[in-house]
Wavefront OBJ file of the C-alpha trace (Angstrom):
o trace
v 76.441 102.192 25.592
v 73.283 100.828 25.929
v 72.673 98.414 29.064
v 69.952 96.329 27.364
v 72.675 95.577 24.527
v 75.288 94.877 27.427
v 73.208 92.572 29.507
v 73.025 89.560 27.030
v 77.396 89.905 26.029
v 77.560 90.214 30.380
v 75.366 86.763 30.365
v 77.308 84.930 27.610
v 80.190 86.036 28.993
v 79.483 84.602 32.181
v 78.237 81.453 30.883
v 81.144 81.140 28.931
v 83.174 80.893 31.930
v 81.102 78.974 34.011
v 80.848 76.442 31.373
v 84.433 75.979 30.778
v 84.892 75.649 34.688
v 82.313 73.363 34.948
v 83.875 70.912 32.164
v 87.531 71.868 32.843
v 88.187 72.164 36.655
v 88.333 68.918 38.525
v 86.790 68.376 41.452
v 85.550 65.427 44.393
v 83.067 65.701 46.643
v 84.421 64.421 49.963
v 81.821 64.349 52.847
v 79.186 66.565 51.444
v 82.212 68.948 50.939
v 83.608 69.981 47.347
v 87.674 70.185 46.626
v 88.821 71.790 43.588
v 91.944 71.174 41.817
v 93.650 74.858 42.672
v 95.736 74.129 39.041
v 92.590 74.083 36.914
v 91.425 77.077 38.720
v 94.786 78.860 38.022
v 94.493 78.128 34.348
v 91.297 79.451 34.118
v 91.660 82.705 35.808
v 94.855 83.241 33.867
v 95.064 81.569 30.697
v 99.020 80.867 31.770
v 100.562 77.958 29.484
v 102.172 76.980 32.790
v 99.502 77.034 35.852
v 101.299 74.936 37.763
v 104.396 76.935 37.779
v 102.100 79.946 38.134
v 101.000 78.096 41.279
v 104.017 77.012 42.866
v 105.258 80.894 42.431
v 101.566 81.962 43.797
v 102.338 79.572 47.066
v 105.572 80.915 47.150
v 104.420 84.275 47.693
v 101.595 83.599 49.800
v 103.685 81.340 52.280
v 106.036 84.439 52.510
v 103.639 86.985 53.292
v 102.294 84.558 55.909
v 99.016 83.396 54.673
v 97.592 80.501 55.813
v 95.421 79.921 52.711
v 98.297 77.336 51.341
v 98.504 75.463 54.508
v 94.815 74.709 54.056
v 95.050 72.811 50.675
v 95.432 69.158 50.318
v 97.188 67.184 48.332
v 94.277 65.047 46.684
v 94.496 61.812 43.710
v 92.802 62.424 40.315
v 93.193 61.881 37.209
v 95.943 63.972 35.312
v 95.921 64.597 31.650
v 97.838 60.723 31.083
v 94.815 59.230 31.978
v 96.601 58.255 35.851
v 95.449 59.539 39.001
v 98.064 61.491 40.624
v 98.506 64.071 43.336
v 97.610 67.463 42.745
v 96.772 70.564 45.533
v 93.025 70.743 46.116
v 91.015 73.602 48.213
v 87.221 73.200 49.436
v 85.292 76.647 48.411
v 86.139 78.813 51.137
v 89.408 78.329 50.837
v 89.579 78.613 47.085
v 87.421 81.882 47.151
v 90.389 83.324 49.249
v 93.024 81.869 46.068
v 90.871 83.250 43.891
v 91.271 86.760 45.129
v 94.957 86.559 45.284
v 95.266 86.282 40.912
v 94.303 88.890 39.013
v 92.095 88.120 36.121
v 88.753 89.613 35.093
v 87.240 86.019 35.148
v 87.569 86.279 38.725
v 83.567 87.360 39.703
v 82.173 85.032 37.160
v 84.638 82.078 38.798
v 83.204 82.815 42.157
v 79.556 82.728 40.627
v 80.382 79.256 39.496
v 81.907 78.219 43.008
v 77.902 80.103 44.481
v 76.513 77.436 42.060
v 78.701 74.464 43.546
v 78.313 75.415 47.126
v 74.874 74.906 46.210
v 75.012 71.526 45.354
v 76.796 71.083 48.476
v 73.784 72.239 50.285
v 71.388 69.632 48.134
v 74.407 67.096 49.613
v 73.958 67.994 52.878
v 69.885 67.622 52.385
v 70.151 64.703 51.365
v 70.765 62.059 53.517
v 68.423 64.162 56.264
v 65.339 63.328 54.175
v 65.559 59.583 54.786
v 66.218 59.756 58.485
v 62.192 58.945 58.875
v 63.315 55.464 57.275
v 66.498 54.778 59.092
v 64.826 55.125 62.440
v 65.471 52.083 64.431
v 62.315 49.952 65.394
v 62.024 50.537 69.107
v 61.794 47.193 71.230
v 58.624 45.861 72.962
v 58.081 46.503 76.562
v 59.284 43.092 77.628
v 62.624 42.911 75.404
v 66.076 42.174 76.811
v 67.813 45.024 78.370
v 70.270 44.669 75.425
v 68.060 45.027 73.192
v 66.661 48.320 74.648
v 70.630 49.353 74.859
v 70.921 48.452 71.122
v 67.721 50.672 70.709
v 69.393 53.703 72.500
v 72.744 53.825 70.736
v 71.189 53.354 67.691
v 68.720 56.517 67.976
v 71.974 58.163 69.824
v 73.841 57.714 66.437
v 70.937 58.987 64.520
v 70.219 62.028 66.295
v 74.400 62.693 66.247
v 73.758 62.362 62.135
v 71.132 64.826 62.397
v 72.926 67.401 64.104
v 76.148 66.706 62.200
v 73.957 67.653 58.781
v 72.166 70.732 60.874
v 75.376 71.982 61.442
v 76.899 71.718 57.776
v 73.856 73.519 56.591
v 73.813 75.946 59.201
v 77.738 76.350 57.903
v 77.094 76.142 53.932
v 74.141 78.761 54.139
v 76.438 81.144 55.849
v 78.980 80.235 53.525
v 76.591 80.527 50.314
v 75.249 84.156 52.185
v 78.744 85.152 51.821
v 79.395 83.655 48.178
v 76.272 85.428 47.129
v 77.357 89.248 48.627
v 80.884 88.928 46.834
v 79.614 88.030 43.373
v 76.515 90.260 43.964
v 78.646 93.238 42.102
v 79.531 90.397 39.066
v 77.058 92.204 36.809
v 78.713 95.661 36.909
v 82.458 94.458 37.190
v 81.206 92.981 33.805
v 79.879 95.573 31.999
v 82.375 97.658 33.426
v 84.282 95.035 31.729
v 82.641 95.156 28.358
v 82.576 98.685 27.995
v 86.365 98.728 28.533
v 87.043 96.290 26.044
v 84.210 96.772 23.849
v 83.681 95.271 20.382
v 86.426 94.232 17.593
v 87.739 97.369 16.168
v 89.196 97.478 12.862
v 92.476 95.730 11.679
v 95.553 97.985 10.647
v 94.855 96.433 7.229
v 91.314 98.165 7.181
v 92.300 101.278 9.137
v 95.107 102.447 6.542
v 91.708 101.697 3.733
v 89.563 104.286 5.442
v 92.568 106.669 5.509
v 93.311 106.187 1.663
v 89.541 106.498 1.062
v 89.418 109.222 3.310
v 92.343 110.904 0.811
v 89.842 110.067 -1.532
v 87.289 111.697 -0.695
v 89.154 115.052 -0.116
v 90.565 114.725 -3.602
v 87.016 114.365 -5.244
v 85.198 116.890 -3.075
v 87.792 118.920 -1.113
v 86.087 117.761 2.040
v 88.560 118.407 4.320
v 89.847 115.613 6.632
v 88.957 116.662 10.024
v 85.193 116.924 8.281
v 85.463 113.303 6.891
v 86.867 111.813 10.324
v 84.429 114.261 12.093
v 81.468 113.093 10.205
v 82.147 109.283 10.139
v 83.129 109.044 13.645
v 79.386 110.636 14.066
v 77.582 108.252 12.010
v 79.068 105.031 13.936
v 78.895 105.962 16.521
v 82.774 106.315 17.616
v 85.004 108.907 19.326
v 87.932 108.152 16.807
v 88.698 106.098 13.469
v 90.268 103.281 15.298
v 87.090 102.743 17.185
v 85.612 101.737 14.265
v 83.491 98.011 14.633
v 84.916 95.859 12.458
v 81.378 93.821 12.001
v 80.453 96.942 10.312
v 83.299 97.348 7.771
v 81.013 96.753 4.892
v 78.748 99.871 6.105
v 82.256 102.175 6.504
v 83.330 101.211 2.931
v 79.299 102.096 1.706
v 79.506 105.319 3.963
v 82.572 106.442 1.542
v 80.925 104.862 -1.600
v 77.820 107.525 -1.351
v 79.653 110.439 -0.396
v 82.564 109.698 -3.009
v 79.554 109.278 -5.344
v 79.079 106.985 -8.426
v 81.232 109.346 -11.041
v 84.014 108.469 -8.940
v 86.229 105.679 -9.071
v 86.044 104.428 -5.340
v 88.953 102.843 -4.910
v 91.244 105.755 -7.545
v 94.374 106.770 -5.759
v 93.101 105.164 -2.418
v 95.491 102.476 -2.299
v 99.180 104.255 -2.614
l 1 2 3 4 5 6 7 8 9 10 11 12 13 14 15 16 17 18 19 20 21 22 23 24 25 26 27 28 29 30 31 32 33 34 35 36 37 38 39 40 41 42 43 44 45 46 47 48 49 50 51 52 53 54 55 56 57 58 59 60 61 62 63 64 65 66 67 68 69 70 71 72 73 74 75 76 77 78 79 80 81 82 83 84 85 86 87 88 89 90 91 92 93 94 95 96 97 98 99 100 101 102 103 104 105 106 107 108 109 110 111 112 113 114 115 116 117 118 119 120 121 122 123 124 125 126 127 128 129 130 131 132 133 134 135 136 137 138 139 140 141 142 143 144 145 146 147 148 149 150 151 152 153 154 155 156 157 158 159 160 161 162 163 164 165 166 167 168 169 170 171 172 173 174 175 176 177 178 179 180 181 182 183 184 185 186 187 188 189 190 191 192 193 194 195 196 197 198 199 200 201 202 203 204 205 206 207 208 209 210 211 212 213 214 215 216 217 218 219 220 221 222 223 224 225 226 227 228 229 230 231 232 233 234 235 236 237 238 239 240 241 242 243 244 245 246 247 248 249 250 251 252 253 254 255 256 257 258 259 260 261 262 263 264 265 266 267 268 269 270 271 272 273 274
């Protein structure tokens, strides 16, 4: 298969995903850190009709092999499908990355791709509030001010140096945390093709198939082509190892690859439909 014609179905593919997480899974931001709703997750990875009994049988299992992963959710208020917010298990990204690896799904890279993403905006967050510490700065007494005023002073550049090393810290964490993001979905592109190749495009439907066999019959009654020769040589031309790899976006092409080697003093379609 040809990479460059992988690379833009690996990219859709990926944006597919990401776009259906980004509009589907909720999620808060709760000091400069994100929590996901672990059902939403669930349903995407799976695709389950049930996600949250997929869940509760996912804790299940965890909490008996003795992971601490479950322990580490929260039980967080949004809004449910009713319109009401209600209680639902929510996981910040590290914790979620470790959920994540616990279904299997092939959405799983791309999902951790999206959580990169998020972690980034966690960063931007964090950034935030640092870049307006200049104008928070208390204004620092004149030499002859109360001693309460000077005391005032202190605590107030005490607190603002704790802020700054509070928001050091988270970025010092998130960066390691986004380092590690980045080195597990690093391999996203060739789980994907990997991926693409296995499942490759639309094949024919059994409706279609049992055509090219009767036209196959067809053309071994007007030609004496002999059928190994016909799957052989049609197989060849599309590219295929077998007949039921045939691309159905190319069943028009199939039916004209019969048509011309049938040939026009031949009724096409003449004993291929018994």
């Amino acid at each position: 298969m040809d990479t460059h014609d992988t690379q833009p179905a690996e990219a859709s593919a990926v944006a597919i995903i990401e776009d259906r997480a980004e509009s589907t899974v909720r999620r808060q931001l709760i000091d400069r850190v994100w929590y996901f709703s672990v059902v939403d997750v669930v349903a995407l990875l799976t695709e389950s009709p049930s996600p949250g009994e997929y869940w509760r049988k996912l804790k299940s299992r965890l909490n008996a092999e003795g992971s601490e992963t479950v322990t580490k959710c929260h039980a967080l208020k949004m809004v449910a499908a009713d319109g009401k917010m209600r209680k639902t298990d929510c996981a910040n990204t590290e914790v979620l990355l470790r959920l994540v690896q616990s279904v299997p799904s092939p959405k799983a890279e791309p999902v951790k791709q999206w959580l990169a993403k998020v972690g980034a905006r966690e960063v931007t967050a964090a950034i935030g509030p640092a870049t307006t510490l200049t104008e928070t700065r208390p204004a620092m007494p004149a030499e002859a001010a109360p001693a309460a005023d000077w005391a005032s002073y202190y605590r107030a550049m005490a607190a603002l140096y704790d802020r700054a090393a509070a928001i050091e810290a988270t970025l010092e964490h998130h960066t390691g945390q986004l380092g590690e993001l980045h080195t597990r979905v690093g391999g996203v592109e060739e789980g994907l093709r990997i991926l693409v190749e296995r499942l490759g495009p639309a094949t024919l439907s059994p409706e279609h198939l049992a055509t090219v066999k009767a036209l196959a019959k067809r053309l071994n009654q007007a030609h004496g082509t002999s059928y190994q020769t016909i799957y052989w040589d049609v197989c060849q031309h599309f590219h295929v190892s077998r007949i039921e790899q045939l691309p159905a976006d190319q069943w028009a092409d199939v039916v004209e690859w019969f048509a011309r080697r049938i040939g026009p003093t031949n009724d096409l379609w003449s004993d291929s439909r018994e």
